[in-house]
C-alpha atoms as one frame of an Amber mdcrd trajectory, in Angstrom:
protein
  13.324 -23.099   9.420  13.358 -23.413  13.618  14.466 -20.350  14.198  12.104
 -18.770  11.307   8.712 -20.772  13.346  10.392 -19.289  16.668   9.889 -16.313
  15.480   6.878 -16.230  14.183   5.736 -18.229  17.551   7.001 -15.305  19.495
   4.995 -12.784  17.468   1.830 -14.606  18.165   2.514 -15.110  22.088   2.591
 -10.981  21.648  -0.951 -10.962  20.846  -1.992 -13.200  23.222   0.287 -11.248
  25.789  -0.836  -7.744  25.523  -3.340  -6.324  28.137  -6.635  -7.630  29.019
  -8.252  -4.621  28.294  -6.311  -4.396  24.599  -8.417  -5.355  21.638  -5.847
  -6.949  19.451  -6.370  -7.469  15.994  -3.518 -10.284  13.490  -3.455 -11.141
   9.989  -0.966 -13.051   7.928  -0.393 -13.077   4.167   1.136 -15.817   1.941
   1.824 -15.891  -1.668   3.361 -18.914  -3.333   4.527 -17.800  -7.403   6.544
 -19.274 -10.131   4.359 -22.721  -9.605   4.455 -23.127 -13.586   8.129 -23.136
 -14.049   8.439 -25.926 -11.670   5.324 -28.038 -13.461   7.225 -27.358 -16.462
  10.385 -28.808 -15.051  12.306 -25.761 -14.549  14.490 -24.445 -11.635  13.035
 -25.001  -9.037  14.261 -22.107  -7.678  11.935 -19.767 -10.065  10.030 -20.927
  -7.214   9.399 -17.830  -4.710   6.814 -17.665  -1.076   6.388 -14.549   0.294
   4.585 -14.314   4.226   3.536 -11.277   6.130   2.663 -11.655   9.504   0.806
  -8.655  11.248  -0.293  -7.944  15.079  -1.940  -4.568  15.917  -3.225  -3.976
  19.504  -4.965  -1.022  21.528  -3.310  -0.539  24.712  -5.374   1.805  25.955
  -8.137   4.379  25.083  -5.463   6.595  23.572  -2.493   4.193  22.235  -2.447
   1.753  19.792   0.834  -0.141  18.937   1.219  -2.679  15.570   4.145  -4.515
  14.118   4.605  -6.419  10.531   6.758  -8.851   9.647   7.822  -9.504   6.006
   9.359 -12.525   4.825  10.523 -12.748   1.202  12.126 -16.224   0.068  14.576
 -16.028  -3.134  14.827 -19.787  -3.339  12.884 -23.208  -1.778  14.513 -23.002
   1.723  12.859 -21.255   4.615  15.537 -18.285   5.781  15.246 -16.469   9.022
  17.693 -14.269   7.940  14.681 -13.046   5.079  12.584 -12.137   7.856  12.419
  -8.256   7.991  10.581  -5.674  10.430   8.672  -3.453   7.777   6.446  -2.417
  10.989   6.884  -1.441  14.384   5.145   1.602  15.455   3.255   3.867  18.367
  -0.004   5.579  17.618  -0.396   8.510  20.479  -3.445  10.423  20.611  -1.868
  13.190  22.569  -5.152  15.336  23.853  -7.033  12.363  24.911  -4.392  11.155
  27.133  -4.019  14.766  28.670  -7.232  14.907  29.335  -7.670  18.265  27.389
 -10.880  19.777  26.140  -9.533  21.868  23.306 -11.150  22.689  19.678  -8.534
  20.309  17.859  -6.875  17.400  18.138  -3.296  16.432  18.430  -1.831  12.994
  17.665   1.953  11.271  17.370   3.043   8.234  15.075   6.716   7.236  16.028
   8.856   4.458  14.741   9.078   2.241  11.869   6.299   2.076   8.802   5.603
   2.822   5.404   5.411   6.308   5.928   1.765   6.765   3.637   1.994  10.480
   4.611  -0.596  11.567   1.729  -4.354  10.354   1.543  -3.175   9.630  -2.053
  -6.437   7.150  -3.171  -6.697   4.897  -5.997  -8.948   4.049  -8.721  -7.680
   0.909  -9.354  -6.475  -1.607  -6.674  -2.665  -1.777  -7.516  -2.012   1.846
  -7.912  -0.197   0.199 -10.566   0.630   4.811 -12.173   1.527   6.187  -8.801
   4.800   8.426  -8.604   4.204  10.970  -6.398   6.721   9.300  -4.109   5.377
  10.803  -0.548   4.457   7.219   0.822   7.961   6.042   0.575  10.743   6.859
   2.560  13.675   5.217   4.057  13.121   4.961   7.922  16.370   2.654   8.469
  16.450   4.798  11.889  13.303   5.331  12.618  10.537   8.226  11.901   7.887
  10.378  13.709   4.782  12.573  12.704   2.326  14.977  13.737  -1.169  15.104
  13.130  -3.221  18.446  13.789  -7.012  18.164  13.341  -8.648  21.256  13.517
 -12.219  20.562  12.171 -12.452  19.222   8.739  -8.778  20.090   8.388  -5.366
  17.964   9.541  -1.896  19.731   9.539   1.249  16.951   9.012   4.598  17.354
   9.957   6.909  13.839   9.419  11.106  13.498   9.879  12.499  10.326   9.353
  15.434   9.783  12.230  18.065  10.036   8.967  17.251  13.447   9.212  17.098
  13.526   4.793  13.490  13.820   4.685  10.703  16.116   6.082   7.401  16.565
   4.677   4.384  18.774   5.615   1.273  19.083   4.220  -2.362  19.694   4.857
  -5.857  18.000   4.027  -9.572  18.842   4.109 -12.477  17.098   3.613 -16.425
  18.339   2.986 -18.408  15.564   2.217 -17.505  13.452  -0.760 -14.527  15.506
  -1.322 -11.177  16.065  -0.381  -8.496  17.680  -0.890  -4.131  17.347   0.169
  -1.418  19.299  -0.325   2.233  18.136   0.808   5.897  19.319   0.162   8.516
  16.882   0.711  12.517  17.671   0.989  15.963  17.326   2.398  16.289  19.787
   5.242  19.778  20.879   4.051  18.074  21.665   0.602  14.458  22.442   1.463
  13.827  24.994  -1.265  14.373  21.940  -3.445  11.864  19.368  -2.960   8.242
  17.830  -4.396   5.031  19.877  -4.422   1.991  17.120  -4.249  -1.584  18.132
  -4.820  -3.963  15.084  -4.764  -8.332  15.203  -4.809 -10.748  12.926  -4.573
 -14.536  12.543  -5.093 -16.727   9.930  -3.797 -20.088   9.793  -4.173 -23.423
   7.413  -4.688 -25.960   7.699  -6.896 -28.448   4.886  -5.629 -26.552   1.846
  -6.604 -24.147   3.161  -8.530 -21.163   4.431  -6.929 -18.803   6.812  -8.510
 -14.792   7.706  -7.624 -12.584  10.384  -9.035  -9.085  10.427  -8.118  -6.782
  13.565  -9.569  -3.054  14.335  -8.438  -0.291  16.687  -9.862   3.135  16.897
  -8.420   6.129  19.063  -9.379   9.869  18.896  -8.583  11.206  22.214  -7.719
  15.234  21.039  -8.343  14.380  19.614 -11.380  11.674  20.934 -13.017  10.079
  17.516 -13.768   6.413  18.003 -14.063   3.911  14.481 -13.286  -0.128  13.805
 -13.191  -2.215  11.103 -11.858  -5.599  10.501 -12.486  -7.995   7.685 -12.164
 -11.702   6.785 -12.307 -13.824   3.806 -10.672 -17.563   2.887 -10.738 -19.035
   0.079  -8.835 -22.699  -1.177 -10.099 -23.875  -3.920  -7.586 -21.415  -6.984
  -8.550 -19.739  -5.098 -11.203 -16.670  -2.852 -10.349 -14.808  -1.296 -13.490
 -11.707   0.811 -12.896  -8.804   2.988 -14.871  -5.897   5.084 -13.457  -3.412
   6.441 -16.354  -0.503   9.076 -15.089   2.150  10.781 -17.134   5.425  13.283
 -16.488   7.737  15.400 -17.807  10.109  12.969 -17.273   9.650   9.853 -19.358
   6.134  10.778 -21.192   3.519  13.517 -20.814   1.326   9.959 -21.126   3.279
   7.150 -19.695   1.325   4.132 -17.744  -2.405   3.072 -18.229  -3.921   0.087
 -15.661  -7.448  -1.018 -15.906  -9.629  -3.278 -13.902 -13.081  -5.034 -14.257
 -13.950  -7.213 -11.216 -17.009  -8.905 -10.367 -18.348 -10.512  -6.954 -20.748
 -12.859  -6.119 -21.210 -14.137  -2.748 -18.109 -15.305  -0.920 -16.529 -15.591
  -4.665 -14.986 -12.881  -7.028 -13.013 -12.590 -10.097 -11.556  -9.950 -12.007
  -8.927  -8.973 -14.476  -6.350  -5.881 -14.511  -4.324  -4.930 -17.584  -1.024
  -2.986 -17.612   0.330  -0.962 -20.370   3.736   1.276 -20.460   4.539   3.696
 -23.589   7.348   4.896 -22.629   8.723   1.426 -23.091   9.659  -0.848 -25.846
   6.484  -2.367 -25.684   3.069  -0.861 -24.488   1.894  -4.536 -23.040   3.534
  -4.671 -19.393   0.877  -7.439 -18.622  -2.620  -9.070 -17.278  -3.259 -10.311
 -14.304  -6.293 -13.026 -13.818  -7.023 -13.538 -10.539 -10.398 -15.456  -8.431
 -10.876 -15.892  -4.931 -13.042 -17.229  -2.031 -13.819 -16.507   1.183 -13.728
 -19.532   3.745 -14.629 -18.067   7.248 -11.687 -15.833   8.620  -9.472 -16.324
   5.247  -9.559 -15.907   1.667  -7.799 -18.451  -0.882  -6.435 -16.674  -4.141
  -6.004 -18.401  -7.352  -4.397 -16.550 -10.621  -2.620 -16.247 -13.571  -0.298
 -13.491 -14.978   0.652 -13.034 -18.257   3.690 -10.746 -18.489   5.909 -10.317
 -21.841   9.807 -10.631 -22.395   9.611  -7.128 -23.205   7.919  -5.917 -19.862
  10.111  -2.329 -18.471   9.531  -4.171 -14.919   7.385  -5.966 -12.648   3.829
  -5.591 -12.491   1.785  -5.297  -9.265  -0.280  -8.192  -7.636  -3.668  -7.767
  -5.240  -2.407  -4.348  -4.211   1.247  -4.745  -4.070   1.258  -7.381  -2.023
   4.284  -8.484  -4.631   5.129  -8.014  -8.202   6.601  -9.726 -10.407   8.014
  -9.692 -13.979   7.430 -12.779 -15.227   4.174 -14.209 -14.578   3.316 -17.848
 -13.676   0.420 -19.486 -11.993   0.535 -18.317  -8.011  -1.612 -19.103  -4.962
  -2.358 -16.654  -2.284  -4.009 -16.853   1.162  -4.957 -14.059   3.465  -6.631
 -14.599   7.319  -7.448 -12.080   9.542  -8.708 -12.856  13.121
């Protein structure tokens, strides 16, 4: 547990240690789960806290450089040795720091992150149907990119240091809409990767607000053909949102997620439902969840309800975690 608070003492001296002139933003991120087992007597090991610690600072006008920490506790004893970098990464805007006037813009990402190469959006908060696979990649060694704006359109180049993955792609945006289109592959077997075409629309109407979210993807090796779609409207305190997706794969309809949240003040609630048909059983699980803003943080409180039968875990808040078999958990969130 020392060496674990070291650590996480040493990430916040970072902060406070980067350049007068840098405007440094940190957030950290705890989830305690499995809290019902151990009222119920249980192993107490069923027990599990999850922490991520976050520090993002502009050094200049033209580079900005963040880190995460993740922590992930399988039992009741604080670990160091669970701490992991899931972060650590340069942002280089390459023609402002040269100083040149030219009719695009040219910027660098190099070392350690989850890659998020698409714009993929989703409906729902989880992105509980996504599996387009082009925001994860293994980066074990490290990974660059290049951005290329040229107007309302960006060119992407990214190569993870393994050298086994390179993906390209290009985006445009008019308005409310938008647009990608990426190819991912080995280099030593490019003709055989992922084709990934995702859209989006979003749009107000007064004080309702409308989002449309469609994505196909195809695997040339393969063959294996898979959609996304997903639709969200927000009406003052209401939100309501449903993604479904489906493939060639496991089922031309295979995962359905759907949200209904409502706010009110520093307070909101809402409830997200998971279904699978490609499994056993459709019901993957339902997620209950309020929280509260206090100042700089935000206390979590919820419930998820997952069956014996569930194909695998099922996301919480956005992936902070999943899990596959639910419980009472607390979560806490500060940003400063």
């Amino acid at each position: 547990m020392k060496k674990l608070w070291i650590l996480f003492t040493a990430l916040a001296l970072l902060a406070v240690a980067l350049p007068a002139v840098a405007e440094v933003t940190t957030g950290a991120v705890f989830y305690w789960y499995g809290i019902t087992d151990l009222a119920d007597g249980a192993n107490s090991d069923a027990s599990l806290l999850k922490a991520r610690i976050k520090v993002a600072g502009d050094l200049d006008e033209f580079n900005k450089i963040s880190t995460e920490l993740r922590w992930n506790n399988g039992g009741n004893t604080w670990d160091p040795a669970a701490v992991k970098i899931k972060t650590f990464k340069l942002d280089t805007d390459i023609t402002g720091a040269l100083g040149l006037d030219l009719p695009l813009t040219v910027k660098a990402t190099a070392g350690v992150w989850e890659s998020d190469f698409t714009g993929w959006w989703y409906a729902t908060r989880a992105g509980y149907t996504f599996v387009g696979g082009f925001n994860q990649d293994e980066q074990a060694k490290g990974a660059g990119q290049l951005d290329i704006g040229i107007g309302p359109a960006n060119l992407h180049y990214y190569q993870n240091f393994n050298f086994d993955t390179t993906m390209v792609g290009a985006d445009v945006a008019f308005g409310p809409a938008g647009v990608w289109v990426a190819y991912k592959a080995n280099p030593m077997t490019f003709a055989d990767g992922e084709v990934n075409v995702e859209a989006k629309y979003e749009g107000t109407f007064g004080d309702l607000g409308l989002s449309v979210y469609p994505g196909v993807g195809l695997n040339l090796a393969s063959g294996n053909f898979s959609w996304d779609a997903g639709v969200k409207a927000a009406y003052k305190m209401i939100t309501a949102a449903v993604s479904a997706n489906g493939n060639s794969h496991h089922a031309a309809f295979d995962k359905l997620e759907a949200e209904l949240g409502l706010a009110a003040g520093d307070a909101a609630f809402w409830v997200a439902g998971y279904m699978s048909f490609w499994s056993g059983d459709a019901f993957q699980g339902l997620d209950l969840m309020g929280s509260y803003k206090l100042g700089a943080s935000t206390l979590y409180l919820g419930y998820v309800i997952v069956p014996d039968t569930s194909a695998g875990g099922i996301p919480i808040d956005g992936w902070e975690w999943d899990t596959g078999t639910g419980g009472l958990y607390l979560g806490l969130k500060a940003s400063f």
